[in-house]
DSSP file (Angstrom, degrees, kcal/mol; ACC not computed):
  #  RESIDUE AA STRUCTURE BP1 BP2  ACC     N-H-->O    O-->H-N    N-H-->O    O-->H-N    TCO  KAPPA ALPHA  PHI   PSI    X-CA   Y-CA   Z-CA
    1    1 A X    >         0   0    0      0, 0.0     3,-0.8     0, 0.0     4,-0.4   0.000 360.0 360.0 360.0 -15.7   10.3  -15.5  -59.7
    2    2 A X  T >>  +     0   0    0      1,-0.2     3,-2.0     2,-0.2     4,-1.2   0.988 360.0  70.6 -37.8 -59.4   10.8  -12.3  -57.0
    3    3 A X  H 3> S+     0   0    0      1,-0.2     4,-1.9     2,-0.2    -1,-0.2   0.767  87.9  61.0 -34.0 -32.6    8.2  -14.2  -54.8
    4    4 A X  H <> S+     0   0    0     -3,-0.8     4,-1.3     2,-0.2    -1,-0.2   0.841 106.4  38.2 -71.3 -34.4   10.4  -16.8  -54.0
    5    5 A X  H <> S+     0   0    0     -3,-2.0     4,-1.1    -4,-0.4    -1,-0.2   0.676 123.7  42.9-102.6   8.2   13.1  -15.1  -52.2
    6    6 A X  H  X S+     0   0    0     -4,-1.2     4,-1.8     2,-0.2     5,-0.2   0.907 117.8  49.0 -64.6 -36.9   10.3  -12.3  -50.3
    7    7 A X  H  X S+     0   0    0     -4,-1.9     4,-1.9     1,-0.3    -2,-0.2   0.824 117.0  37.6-132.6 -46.7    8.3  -15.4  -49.8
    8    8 A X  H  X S+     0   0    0     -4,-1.3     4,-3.7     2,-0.2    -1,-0.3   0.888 120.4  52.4 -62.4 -40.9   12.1  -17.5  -48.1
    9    9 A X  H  X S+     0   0    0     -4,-1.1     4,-1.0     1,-0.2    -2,-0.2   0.981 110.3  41.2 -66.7 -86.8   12.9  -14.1  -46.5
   10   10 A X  H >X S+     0   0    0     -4,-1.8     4,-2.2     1,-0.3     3,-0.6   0.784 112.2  57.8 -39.8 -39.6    9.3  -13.6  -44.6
   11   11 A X  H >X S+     0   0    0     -4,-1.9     4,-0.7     1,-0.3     3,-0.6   0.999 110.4  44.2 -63.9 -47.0    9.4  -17.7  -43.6
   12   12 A X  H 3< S+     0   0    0     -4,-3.7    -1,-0.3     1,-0.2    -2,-0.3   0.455 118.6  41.9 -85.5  19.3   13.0  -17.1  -41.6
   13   13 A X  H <X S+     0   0    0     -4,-1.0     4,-2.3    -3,-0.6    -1,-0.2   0.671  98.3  72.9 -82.2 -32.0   11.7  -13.8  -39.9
   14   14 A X  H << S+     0   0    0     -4,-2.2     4,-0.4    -3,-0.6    -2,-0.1   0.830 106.0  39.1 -62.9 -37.8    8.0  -15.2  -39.0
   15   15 A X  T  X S+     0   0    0     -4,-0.7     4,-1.1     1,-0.2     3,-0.5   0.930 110.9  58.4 -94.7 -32.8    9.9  -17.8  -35.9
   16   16 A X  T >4 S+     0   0    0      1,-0.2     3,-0.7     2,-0.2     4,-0.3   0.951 106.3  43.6 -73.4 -44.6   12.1  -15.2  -35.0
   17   17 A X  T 3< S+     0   0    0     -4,-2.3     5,-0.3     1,-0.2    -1,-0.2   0.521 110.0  58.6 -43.3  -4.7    8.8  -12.7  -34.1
   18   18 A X  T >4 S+     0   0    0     -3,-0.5     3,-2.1    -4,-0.4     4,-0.4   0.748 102.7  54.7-102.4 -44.6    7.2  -15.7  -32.3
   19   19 A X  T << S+     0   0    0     -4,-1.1    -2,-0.2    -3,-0.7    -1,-0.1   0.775  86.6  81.4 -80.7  -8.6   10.4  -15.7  -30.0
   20   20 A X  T 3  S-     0   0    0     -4,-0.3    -1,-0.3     1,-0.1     3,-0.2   0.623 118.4 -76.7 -65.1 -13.0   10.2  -11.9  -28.9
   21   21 A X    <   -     0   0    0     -3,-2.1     2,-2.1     1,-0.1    -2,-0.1   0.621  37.9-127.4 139.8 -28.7    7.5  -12.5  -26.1
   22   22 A X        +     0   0    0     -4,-0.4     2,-0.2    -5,-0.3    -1,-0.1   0.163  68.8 130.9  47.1 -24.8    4.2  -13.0  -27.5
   23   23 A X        -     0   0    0     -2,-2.1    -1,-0.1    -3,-0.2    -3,-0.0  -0.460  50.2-164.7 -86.7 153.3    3.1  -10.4  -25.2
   24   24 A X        +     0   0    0     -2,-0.2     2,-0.8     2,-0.1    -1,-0.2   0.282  66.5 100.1 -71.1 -19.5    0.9   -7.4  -26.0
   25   25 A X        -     0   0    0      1,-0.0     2,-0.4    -3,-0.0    -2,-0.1  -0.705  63.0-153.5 -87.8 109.3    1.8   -5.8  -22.9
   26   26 A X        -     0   0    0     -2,-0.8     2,-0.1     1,-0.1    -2,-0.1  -0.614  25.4-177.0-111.5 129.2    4.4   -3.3  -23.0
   27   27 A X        -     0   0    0     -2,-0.4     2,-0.4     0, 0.0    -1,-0.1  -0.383  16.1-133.2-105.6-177.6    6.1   -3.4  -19.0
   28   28 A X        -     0   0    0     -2,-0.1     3,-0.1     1,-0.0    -2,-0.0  -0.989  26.5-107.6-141.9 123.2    9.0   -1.1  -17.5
   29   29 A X        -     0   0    0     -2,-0.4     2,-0.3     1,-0.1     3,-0.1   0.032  54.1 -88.4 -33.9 171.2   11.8   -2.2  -15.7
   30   30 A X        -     0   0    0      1,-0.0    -1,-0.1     0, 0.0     0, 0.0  -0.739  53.3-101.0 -98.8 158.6   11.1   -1.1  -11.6
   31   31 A X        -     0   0    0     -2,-0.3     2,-0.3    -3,-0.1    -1,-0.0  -0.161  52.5-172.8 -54.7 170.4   12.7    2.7  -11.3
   32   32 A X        -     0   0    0     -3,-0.1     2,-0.1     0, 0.0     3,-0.1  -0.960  23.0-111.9-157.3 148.3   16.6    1.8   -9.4
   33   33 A X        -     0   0    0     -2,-0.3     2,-0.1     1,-0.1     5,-0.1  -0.658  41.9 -77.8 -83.4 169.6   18.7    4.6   -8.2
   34   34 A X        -     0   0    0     -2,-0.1     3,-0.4     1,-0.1     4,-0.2  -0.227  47.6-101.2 -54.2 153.7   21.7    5.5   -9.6
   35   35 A X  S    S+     0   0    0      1,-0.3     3,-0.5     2,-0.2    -1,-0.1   0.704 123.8  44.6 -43.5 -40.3   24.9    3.4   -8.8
   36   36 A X  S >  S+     0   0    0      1,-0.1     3,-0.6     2,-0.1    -1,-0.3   0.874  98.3  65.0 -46.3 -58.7   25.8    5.8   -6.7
   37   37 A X  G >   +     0   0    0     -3,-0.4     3,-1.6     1,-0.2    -2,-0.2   0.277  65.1 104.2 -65.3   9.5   22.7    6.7   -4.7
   38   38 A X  G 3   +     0   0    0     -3,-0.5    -1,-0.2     1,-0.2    -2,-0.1   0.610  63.0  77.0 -77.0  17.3   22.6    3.5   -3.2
   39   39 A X  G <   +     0   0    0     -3,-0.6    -1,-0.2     1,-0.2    -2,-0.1   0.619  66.9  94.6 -81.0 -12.7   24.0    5.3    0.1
   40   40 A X    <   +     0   0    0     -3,-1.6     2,-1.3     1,-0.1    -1,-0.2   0.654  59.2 105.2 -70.4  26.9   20.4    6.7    0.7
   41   41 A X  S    S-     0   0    0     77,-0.0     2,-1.0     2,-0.0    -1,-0.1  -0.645  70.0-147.4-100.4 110.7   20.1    3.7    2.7
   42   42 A X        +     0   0    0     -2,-1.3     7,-0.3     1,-0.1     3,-0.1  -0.337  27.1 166.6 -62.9 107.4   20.3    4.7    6.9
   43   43 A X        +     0   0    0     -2,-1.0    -1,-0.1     1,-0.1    75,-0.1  -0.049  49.6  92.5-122.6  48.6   22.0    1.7    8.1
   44   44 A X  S    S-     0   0    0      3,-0.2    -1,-0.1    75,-0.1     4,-0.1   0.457  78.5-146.2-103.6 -17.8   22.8    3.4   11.7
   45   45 A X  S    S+     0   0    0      2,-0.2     3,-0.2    -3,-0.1    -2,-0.1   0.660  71.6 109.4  71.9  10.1   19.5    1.9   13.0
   46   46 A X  S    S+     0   0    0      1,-0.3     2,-0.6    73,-0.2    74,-0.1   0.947  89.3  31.0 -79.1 -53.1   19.1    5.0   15.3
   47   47 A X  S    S-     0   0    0     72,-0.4    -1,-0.3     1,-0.0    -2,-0.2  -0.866  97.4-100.4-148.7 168.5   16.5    5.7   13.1
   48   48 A X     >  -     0   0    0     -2,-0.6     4,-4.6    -3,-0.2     3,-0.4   0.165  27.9-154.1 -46.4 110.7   14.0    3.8   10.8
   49   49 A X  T  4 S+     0   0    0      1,-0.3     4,-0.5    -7,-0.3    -1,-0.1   0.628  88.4  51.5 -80.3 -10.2   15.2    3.7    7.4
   50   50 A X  T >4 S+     0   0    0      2,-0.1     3,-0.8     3,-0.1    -1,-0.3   0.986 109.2  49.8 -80.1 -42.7   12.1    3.3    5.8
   51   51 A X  T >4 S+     0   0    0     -3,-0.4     3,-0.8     1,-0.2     4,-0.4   0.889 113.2  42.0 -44.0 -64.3   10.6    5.9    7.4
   52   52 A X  T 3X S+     0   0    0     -4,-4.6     4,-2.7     1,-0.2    -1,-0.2   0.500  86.1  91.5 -61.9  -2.0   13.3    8.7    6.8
   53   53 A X  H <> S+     0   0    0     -3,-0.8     4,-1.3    -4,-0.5    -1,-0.2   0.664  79.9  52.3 -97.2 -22.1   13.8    8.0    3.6
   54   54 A X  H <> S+     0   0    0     -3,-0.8     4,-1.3    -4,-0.2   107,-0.3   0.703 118.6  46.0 -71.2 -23.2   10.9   10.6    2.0
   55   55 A X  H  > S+     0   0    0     -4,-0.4     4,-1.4     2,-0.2    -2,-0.2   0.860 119.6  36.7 -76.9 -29.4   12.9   13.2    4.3
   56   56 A X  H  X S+     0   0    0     -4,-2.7     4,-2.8     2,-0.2    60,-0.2   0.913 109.0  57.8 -69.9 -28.8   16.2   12.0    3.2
   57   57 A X  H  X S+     0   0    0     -4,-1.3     4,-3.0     2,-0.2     3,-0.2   0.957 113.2  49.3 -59.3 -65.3   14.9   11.4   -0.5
   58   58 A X  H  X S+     0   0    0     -4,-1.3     4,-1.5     1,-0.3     5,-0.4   0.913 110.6  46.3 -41.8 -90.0   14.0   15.9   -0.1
   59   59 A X  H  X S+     0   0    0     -4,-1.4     4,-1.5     1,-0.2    -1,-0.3   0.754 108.0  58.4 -31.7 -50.5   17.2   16.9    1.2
   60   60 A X  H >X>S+     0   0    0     -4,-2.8     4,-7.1    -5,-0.2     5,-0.9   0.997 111.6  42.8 -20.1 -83.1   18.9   14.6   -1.7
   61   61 A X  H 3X5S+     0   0    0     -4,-3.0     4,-0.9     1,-0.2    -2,-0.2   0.895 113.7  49.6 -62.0 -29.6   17.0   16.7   -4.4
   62   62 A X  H 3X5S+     0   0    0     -4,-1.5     4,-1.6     2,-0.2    -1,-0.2   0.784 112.0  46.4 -57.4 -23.2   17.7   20.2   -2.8
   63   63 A X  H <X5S+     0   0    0     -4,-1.5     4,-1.7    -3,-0.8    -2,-0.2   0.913 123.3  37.4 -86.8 -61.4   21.3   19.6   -2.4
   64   64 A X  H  X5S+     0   0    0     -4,-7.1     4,-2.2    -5,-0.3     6,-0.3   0.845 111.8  56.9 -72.7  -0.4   21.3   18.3   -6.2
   65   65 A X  H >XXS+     0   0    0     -5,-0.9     5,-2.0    -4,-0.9     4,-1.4   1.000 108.3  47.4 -58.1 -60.1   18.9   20.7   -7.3
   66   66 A X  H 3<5S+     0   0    0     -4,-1.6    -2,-0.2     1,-0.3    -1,-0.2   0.740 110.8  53.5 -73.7 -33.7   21.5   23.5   -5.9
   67   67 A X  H 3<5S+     0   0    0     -4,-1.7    -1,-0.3     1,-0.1    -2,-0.2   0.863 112.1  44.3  -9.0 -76.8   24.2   21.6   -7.8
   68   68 A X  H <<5S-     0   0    0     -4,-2.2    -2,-0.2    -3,-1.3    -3,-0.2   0.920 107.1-127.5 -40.5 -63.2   22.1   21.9  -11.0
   69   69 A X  T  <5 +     0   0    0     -4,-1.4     2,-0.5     1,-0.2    -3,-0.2   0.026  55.4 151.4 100.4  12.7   21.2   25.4  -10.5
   70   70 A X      < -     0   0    0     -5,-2.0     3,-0.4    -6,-0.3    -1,-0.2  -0.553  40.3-150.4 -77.0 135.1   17.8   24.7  -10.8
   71   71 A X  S >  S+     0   0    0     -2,-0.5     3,-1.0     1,-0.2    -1,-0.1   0.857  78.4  86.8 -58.1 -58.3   15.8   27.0   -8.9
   72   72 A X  G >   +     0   0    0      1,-0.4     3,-1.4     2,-0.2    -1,-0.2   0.559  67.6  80.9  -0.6 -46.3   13.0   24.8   -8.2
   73   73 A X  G >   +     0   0    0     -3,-0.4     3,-0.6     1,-0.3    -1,-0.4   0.443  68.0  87.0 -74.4   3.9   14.6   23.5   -5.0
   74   74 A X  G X  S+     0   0    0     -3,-1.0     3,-1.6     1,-0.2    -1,-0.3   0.947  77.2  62.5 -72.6 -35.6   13.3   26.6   -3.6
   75   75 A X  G <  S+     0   0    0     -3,-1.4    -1,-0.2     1,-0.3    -2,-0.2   0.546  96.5  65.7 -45.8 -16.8    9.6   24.4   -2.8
   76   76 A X  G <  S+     0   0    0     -3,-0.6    87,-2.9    -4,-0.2     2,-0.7   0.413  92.3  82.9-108.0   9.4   12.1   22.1   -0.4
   77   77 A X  B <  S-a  163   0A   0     -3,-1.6    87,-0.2    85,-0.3     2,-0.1  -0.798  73.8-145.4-102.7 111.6   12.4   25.2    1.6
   78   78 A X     >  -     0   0    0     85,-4.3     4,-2.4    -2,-0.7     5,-0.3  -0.590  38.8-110.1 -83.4 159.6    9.7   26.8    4.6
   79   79 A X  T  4 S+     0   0    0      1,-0.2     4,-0.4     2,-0.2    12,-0.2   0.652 116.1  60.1 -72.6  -3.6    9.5   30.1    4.5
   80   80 A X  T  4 S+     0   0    0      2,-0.2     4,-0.5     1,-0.1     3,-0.4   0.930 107.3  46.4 -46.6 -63.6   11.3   30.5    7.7
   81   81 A X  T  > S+     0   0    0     82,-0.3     4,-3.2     1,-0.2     5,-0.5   0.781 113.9  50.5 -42.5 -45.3   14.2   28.7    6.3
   82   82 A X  H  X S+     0   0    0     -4,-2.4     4,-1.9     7,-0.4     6,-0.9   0.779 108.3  49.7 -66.9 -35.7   13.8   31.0    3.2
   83   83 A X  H  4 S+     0   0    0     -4,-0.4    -1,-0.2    -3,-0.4    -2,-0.2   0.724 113.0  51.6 -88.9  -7.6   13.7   34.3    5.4
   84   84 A X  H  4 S+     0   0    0     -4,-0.5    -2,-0.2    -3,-0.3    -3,-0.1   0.957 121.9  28.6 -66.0 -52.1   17.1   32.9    7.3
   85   85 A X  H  < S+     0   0    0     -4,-3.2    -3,-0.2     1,-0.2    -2,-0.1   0.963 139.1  20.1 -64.3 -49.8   19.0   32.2    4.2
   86   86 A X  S  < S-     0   0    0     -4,-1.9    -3,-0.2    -5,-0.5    -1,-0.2   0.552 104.6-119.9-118.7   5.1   17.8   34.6    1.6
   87   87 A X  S    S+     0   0    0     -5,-0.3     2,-0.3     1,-0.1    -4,-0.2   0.819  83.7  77.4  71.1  40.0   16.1   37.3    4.3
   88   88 A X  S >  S-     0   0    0     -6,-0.9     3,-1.5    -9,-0.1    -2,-0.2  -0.920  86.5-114.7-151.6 173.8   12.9   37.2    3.3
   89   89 A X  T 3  S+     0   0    0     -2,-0.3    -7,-0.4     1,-0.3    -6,-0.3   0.914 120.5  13.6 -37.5 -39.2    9.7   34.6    3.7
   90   90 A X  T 3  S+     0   0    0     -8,-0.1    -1,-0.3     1,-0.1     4,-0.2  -0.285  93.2 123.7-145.1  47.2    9.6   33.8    0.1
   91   91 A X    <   +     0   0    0     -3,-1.5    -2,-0.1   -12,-0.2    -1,-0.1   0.243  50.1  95.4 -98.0   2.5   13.2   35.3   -1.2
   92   92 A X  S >> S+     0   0    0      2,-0.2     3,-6.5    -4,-0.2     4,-1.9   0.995  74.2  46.3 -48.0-110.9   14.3   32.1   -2.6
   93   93 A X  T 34 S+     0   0    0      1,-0.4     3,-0.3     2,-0.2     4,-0.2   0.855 119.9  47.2 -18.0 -48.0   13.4   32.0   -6.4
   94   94 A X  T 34 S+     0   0    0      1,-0.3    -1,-0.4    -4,-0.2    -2,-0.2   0.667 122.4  30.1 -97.1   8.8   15.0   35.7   -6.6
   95   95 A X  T <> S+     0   0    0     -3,-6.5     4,-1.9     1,-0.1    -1,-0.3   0.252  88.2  96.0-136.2  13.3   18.1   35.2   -4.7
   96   96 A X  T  < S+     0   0    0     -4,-1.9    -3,-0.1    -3,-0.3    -2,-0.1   0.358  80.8  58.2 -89.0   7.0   18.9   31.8   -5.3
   97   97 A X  T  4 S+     0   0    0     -4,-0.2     4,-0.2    -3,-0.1    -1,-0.2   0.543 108.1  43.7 -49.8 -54.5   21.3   32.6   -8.2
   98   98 A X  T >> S+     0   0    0      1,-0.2     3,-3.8     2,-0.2     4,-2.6   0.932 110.3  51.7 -85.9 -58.9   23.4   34.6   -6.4
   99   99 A X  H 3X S+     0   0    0     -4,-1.9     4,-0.5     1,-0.3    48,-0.5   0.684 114.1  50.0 -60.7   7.1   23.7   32.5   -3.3
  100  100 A X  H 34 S+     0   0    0      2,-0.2    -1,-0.3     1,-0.2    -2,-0.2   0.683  93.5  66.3-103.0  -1.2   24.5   30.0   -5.6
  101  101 A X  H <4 S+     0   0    0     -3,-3.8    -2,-0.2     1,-0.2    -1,-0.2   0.609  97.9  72.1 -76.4 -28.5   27.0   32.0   -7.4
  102  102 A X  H  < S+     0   0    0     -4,-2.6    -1,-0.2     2,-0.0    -2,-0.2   0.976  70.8  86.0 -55.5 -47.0   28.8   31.6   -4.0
  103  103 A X  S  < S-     0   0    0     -4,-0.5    43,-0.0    -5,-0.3    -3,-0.0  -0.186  82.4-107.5 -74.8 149.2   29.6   28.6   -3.8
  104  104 A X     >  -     0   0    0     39,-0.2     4,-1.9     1,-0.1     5,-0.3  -0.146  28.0-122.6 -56.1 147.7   33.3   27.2   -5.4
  105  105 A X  H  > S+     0   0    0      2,-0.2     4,-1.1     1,-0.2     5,-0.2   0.846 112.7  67.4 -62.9 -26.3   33.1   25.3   -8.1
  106  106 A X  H  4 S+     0   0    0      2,-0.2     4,-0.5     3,-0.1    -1,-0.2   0.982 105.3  44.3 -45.8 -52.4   34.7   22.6   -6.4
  107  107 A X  H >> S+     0   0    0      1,-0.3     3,-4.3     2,-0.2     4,-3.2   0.981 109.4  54.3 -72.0 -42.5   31.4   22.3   -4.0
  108  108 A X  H 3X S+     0   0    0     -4,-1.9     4,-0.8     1,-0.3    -1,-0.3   0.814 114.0  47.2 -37.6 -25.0   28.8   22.6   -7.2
  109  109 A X  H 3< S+     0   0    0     -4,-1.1    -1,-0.3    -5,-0.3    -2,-0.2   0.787 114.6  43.9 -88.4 -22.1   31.3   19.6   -8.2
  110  110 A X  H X> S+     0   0    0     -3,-4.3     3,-2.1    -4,-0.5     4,-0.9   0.922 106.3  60.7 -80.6 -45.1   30.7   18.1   -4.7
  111  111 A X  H >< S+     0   0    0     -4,-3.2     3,-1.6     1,-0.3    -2,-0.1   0.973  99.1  57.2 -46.8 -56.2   26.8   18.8   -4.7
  112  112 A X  T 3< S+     0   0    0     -4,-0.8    -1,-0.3    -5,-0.3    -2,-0.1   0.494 109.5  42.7 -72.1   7.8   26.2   16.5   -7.6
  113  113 A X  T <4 S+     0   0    0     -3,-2.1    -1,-0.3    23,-0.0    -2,-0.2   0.325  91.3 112.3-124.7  -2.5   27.8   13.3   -6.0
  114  114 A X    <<  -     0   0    0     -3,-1.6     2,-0.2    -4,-0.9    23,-0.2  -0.440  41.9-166.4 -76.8 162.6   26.3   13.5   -2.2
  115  115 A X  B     -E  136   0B   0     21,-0.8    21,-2.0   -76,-0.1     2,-1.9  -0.930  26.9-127.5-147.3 144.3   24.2   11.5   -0.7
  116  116 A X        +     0   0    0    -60,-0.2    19,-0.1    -2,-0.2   -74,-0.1  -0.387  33.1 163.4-102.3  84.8   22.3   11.4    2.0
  117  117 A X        +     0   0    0     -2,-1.9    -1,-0.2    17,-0.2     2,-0.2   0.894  62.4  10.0 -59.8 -81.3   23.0    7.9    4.1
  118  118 A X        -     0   0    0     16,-0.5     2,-0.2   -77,-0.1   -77,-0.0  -0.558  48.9-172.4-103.8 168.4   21.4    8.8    7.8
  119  119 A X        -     0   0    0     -2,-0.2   -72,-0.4   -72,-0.2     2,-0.3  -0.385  10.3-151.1 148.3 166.0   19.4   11.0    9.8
  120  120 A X  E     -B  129   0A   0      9,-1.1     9,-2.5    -2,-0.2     3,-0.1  -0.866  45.6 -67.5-153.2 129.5   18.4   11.4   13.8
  121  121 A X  E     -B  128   0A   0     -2,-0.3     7,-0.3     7,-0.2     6,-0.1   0.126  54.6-134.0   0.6  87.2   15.6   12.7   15.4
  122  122 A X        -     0   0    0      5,-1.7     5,-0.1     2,-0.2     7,-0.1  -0.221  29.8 -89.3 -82.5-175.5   15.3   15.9   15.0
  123  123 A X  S    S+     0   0    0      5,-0.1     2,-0.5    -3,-0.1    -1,-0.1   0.494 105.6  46.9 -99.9  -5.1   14.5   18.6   17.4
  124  124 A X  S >  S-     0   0    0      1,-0.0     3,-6.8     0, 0.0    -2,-0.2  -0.968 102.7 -73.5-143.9 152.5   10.4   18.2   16.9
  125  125 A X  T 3  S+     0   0    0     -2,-0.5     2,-0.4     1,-0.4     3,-0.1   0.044 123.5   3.0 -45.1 143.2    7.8   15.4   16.8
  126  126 A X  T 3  S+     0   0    0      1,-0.2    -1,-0.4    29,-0.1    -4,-0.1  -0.133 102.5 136.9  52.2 -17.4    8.4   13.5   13.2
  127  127 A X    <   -     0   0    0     -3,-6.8    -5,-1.7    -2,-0.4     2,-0.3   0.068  42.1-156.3 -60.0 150.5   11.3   16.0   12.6
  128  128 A X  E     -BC 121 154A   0     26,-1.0    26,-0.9    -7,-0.3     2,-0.3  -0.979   5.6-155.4-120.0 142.7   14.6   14.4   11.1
  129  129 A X  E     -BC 120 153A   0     -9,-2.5    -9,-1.1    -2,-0.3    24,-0.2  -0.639  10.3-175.8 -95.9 160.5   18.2   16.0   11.6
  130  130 A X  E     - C   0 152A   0     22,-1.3    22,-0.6    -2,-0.3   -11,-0.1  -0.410  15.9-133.7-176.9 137.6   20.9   15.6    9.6
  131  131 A X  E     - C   0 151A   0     20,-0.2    20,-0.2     1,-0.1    19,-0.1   0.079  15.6-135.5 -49.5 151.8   24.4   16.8    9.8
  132  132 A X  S >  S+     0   0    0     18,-1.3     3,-1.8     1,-0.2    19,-0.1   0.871 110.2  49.8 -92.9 -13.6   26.1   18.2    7.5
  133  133 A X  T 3  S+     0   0    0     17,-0.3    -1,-0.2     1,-0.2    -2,-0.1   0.420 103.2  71.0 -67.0   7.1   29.4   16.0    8.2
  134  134 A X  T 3  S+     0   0    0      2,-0.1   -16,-0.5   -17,-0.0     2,-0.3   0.587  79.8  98.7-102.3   0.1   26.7   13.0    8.1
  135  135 A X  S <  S-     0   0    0     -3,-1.8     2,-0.3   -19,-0.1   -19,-0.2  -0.719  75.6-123.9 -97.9 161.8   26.3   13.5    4.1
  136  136 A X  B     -E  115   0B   0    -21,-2.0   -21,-0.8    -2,-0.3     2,-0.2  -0.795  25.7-163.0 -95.3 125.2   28.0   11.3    1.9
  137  137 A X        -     0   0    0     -2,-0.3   -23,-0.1     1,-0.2     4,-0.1  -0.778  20.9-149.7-115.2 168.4   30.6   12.7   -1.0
  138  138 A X  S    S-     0   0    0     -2,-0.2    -1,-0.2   -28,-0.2     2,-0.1   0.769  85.5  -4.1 -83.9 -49.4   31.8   11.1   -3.7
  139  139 A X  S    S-     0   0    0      1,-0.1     2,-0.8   -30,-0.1    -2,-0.1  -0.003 127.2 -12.9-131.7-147.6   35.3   13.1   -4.0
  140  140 A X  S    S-     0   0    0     -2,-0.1    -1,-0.1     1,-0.1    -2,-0.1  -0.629  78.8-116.5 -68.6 101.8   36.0   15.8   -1.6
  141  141 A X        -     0   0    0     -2,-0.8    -1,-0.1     1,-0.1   -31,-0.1   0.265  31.2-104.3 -34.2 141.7   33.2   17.2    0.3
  142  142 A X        -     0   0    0    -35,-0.1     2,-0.5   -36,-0.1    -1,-0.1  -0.335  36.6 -95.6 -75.0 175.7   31.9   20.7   -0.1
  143  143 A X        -     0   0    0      1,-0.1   -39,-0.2    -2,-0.1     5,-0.1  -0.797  36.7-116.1-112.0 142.4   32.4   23.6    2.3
  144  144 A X        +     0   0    0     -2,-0.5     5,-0.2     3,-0.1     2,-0.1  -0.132  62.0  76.9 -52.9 128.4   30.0   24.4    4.6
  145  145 A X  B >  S+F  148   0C   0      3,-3.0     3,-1.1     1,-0.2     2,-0.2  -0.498  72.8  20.6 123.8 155.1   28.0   28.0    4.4
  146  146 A X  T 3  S+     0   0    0      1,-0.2    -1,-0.2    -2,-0.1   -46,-0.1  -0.327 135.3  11.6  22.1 -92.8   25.5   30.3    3.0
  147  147 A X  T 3  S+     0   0    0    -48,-0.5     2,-0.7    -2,-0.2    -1,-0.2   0.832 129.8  66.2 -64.6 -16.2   22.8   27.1    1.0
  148  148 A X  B <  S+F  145   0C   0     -3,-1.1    -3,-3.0    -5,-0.1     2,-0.2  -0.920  76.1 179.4-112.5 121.2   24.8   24.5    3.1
  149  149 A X        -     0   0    0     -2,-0.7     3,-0.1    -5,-0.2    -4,-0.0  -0.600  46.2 -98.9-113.9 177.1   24.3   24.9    6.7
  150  150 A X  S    S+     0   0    0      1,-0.3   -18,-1.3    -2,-0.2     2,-0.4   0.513 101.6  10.9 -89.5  -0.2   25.7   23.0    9.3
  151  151 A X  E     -C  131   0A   0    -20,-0.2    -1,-0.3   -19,-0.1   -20,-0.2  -0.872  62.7-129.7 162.8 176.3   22.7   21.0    9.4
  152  152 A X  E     -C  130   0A   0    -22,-0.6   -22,-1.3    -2,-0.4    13,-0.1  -0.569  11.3-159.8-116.7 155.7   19.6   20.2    8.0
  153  153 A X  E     -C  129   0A   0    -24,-0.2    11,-0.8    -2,-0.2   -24,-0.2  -0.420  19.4-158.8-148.6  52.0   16.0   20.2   10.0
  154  154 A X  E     -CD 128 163A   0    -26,-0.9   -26,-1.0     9,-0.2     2,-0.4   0.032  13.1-179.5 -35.2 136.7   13.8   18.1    8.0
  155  155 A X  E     - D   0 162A   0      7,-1.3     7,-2.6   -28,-0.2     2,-0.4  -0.869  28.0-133.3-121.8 160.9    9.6   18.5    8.4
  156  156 A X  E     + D   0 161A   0     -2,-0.4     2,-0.4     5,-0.3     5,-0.2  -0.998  26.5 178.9-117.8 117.7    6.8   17.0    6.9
  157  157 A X  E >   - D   0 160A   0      3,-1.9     3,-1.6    -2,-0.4     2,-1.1  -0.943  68.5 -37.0-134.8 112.1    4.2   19.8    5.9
  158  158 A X  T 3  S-     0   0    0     -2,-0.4    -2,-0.0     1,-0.2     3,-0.0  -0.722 121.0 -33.1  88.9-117.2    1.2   18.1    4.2
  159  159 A X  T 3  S+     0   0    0     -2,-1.1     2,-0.3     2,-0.1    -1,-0.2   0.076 125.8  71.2-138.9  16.0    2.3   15.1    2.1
  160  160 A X  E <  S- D   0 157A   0     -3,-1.6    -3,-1.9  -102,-0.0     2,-0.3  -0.889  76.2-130.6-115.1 176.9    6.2   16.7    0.8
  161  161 A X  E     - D   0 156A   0   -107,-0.3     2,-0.3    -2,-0.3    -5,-0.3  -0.775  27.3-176.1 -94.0 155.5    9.0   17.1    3.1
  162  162 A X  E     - D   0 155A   0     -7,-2.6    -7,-1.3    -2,-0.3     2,-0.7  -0.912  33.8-100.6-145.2-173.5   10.8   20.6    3.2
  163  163 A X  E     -aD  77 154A   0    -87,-2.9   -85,-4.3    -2,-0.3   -82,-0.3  -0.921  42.0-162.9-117.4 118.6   14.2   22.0    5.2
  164  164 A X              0   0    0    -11,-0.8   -11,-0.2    -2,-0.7   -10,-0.1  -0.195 360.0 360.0 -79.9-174.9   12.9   24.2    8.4
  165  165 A X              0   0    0    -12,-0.1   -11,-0.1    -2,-0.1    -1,-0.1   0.531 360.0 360.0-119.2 360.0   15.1   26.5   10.1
């Protein structure tokens, strides 16, 4: 007599599996930014927000990178930029500790809420500017100096973007 109530059990679960989908295909929602990040949109129309949006996208992750502390964000760097800031071509990775050690905690608190709304033309063909009063904070902006300059000098070298000097 067990059979009878596996055998009642299995009948009401069998329509409820049926109602999941049928499908064999396992999908993904499309990627979305965070709630925040929907500011990475330029909507000053100077310039084309599709276009800027892999230079803006780069500046984004270096700024939160430096935030993190993650080192990495040194690749978003040319080695120009790298010998301004950390005084040498490729001085990044070993000094990117300290210069991050600079900064208040307030701005590490600021870094991890900007976002990078618009851009302009920057000073060479495909280049994109952007100011650093032109990022977007969540709370109280951070202060300007040593990994935050007073603006930012986007390039496209190869197929990333990286911060010139």
């Amino acid at each position: 007599m067990a059979v009878r109530p596996f055998l009642a059990a299995v009948l009401v679960v069998l329509p409820l599996l049926g109602a999941c989908g049928g499908q064999d295909k396992v999908t993904m929602p499309p990627l979305t930014p965070e709630p925040g990040d929907s500011q990475l949109v330029d909507t000053t129309g100077t310039v084309s927000a599709k276009e800027s949006f892999p230079a803006r996208l780069a500046l984004y992750k270096y700024l939160r990178g430096v935030a993190a502390g993650n080192a990495r964000v040194c690749a978003y760097l040319t080695p120009a930029y790298q010998r301004e800031v950390f005084g040498g071509p490729a001085a990044c990775r070993a000094g990117f500790a300290q210069a991050r050690a600079r900064l208040r905690p307030q701005d590490v608190l600021a870094l991890r809420g900007v976002t990078v709304p618009v851009c302009e033309p920057g000073p060479g063909n495909g280049d994109y500017l952007v100011r650093f009063e032109d990022l977007d904070w969540k709370g109280e902006p951070a202060r300007p100096g040593g990994l935050l300059t007073a603006s930012f000098t986007l390039s496209r070298s190869g197929a990333y973007w990286q911060i010139t000097a």
